[in-house]
N, C-alpha and C positions, 0 to 999 in steps of 0.2 A: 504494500500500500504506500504511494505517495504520503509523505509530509506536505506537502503543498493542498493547504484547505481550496476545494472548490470555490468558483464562486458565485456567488449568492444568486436565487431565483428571487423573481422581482415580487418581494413578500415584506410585507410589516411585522417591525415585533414588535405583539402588543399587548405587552405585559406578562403573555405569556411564553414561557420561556421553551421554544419550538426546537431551536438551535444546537448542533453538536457545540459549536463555539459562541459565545455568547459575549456580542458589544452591547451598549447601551447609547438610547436615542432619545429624545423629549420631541415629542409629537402632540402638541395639545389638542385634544377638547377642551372646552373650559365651561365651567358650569358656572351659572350665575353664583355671585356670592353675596353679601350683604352690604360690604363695603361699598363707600360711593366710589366711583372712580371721575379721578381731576382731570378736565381736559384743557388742554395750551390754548389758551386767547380764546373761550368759549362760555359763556354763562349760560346754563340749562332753565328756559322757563317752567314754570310749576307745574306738575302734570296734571290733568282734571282726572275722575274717576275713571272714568269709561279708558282712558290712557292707564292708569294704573291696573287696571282688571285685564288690560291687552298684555299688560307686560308679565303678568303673573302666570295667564296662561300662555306664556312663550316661554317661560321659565320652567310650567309644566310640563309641556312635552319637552324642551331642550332635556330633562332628566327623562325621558320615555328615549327620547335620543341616544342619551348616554348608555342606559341598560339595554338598548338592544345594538347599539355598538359594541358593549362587552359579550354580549350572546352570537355575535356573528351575522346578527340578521341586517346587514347593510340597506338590501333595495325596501326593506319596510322602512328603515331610520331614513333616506332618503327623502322622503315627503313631508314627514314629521318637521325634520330640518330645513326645509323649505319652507315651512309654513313658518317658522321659528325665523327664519330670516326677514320674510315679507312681513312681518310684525313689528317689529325692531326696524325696520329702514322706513314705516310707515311713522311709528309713532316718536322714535329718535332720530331720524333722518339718514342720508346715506352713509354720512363721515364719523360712526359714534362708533366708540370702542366695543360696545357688545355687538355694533351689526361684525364689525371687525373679527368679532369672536366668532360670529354665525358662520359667516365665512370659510372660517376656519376648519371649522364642525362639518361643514358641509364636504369640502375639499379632500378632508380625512376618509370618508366615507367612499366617496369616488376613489380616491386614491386605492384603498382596500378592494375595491374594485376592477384597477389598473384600467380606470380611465385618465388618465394621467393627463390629457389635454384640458379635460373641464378642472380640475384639479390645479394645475398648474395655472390659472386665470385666476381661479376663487383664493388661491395663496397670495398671489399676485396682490390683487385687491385688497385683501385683509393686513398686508404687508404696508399698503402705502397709506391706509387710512391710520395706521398704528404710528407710523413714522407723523406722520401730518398733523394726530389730533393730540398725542403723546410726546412727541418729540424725539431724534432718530435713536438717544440713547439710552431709552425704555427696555426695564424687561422683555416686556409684550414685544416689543420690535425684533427683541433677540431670536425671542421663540420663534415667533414668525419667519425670524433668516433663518432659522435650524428646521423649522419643517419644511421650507420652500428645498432647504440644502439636500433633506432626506429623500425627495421625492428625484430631484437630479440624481443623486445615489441610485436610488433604484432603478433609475431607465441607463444607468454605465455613466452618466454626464459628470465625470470626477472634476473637470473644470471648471464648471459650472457652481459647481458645491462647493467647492476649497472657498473661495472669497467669503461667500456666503457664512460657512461656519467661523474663517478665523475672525470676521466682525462681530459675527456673536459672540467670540469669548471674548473680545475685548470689550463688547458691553458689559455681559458679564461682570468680568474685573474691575471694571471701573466701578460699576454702579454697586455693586454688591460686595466688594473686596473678593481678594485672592485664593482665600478657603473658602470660600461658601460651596455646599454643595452642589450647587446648578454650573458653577463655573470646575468642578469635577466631572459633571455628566458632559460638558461642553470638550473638555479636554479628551473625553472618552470618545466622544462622538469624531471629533478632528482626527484620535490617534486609530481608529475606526479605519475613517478613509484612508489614509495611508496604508495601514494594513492592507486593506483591496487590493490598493494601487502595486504590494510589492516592496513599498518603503518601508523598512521595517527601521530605519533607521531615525527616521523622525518619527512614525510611531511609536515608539517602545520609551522615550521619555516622557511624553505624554499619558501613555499607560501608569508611568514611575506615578508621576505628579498628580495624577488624578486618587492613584490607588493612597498617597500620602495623606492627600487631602480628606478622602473618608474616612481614612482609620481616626483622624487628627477628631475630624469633626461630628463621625457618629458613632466610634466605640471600634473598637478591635472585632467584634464582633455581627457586625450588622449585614443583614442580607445585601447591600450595595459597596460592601467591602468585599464579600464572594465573591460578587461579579466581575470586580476589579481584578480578582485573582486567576478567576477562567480565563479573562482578556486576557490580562498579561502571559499565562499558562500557556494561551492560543497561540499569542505571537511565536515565542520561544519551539512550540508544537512545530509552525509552520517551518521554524530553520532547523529542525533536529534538535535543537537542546532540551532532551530529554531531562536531560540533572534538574537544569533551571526549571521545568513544564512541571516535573511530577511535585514536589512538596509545594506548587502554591496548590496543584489539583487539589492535593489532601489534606492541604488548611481550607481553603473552599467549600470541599465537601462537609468537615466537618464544622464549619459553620452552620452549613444548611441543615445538618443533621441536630444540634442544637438550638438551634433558634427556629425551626420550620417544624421539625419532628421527622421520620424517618420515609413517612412515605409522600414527604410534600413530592411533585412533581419537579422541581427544582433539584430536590435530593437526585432522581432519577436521572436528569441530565447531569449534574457532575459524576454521578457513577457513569455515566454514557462518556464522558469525554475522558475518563482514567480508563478509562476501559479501549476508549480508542488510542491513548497514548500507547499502554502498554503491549494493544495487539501488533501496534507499529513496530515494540521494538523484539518482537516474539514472544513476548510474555504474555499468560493466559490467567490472569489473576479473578479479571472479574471479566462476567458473562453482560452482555448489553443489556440494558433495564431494559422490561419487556413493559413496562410501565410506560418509559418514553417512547421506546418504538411502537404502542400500542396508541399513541397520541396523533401517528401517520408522516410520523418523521424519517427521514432517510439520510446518511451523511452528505448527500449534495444540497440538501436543502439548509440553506448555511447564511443567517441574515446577521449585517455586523455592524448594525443598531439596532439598541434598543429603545422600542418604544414607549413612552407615558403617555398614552393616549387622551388623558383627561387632568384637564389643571384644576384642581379644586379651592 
């Protein structure tokens, strides 16, 4: 068997961890929250009732949205979403940060899809209203360049992405400082592409600095510190260093196995990727979870971000 991971079919990870090797991606939905959000050079007039009862139920389906984006049922959440958009652009106008959100929600959906053309307009969109009503060095702007980035990803456009992602980590950084974890998921998602591309040499710092950043800021032990540890595993997998690959596998694993329980699904994929090291290197230690491959996963099916599909 090749060390050289396949690569990836044009698939989202979305949350669920599908992948022999496993990046991570920030892909939002974003669900209404309760906070107000400030918009640059904009005063909102008062909304009457009948404007407030419109926005409540756009708030209701957008969550009928959400739940049936995590159950897989795209072309039913597709209308839903629509209808949630056409609400929002009625009662707040075209340029307002949740029609922005709507957008976004809608795009994701197509995207899972692989209609990748209506998708890539609805990101577009969501992109320039966030930069416009937000201003360019907003969170929300960042997201927006990371999921417009993931969707280039997925149709091979590594050109197209690279810009895209290194502006987000530099919103990121700036607006947030240097350890926050979303500027870890950013570094992940950047050392991601590289990966793809072969570069393993800009990737694998990246990987460092991200997998630094979690241990620093959510515990030695947190399920986004395994991940960190599969990625980096993965890289090291892909050039043969097996030394380096196998002990982050089985801090990894045993992460997963303490903090998830033994037969979280996650468990199964790090027993799936020790399992694929060592068949690499003729060793027959462990047998491929039948759990994971019972999920309809195959080693070619290999996505090297991961997604959060919902910002809450």
């Amino acid at each position: 068997m090749s060390t050289q991971r396949p690569k990836p079919k044009s698939q989202v990870y979305s949350q669920l961890k599908w992948f022999t090797w496993l990046v991570s991606v920030t892909v939002a939905f974003s669900v209404v929250g309760t906070n107000p959000i400030v918009v640059i050079g904009q005063s909102q007039p008062p909304q009457q009732a009948d404007q407030k009862a419109a926005l409540e139920e756009a708030k209701r389906l957008n969550q009928q949205v959400v739940q049936l984006y995590k159950e897989g049922k795209y072309s039913t959440a597709i209308p839903l979403a629509e209808s949630v958009l056409t609400i929002r652009e009625k009662v707040l106008g075209q340029e307002h940060p949740l029609v922005a959100e709507s957008l976004n929600n809608l795009a994701g959906l197509y995207k899972k899809q692989g209609n990748y053309q209506k998708a890539e307009s609805l990101y577009q969109r969501s992109l320039a209203i966030n930069e416009k009503v937000l201003g360019p060095e907003h969170p929300d702007v960042a997201l927006s360049l990371n999921n417009l980035a993931a969707l280039y990803r997925e149709q091979g456009n590594y050109q197209k992405a690279e810009p895209l992602l290194l502006r987000s980590l530099a919103i990121y950084e700036k607006v947030l400082g240097k350890e926050h974890p979303d500027v870890a998921l950013s570094l992940n998602n950047l050392a991601g592409l590289y990966d793809l591309q072969g570069n393993y040499q800009k990737a694998e710092p990246l990987y460092q600095r991200s997998l630094a950043i979690r241990e620093k800021v959510l515990g030695q032990e947190h399920p986004d510190v395994a991940q960190s540890l599969d990625n980096l595993a993965g890289l090291y997998h892909e050039q043969g260093n097996y030394q380096k690959a196998e002990p982050l596998l089985l801090r990894s694993l045993a992460i997963y196995e303490k903090v998830l329980g033994k037969e979280h699904p996650d468990v199964a994929l790090s027993l799936n990727n020790l399992a694929e090291l060592y068949e690499e290197q003729g060793i027959q230690r462990f047998k491929k979870s039948p759990s994971y491959m019972d999920m309809g996963n195959s080693p070619d099916c290999i996505n090297y971000f991961s997604v959060q599909p919902f910002s809450y």
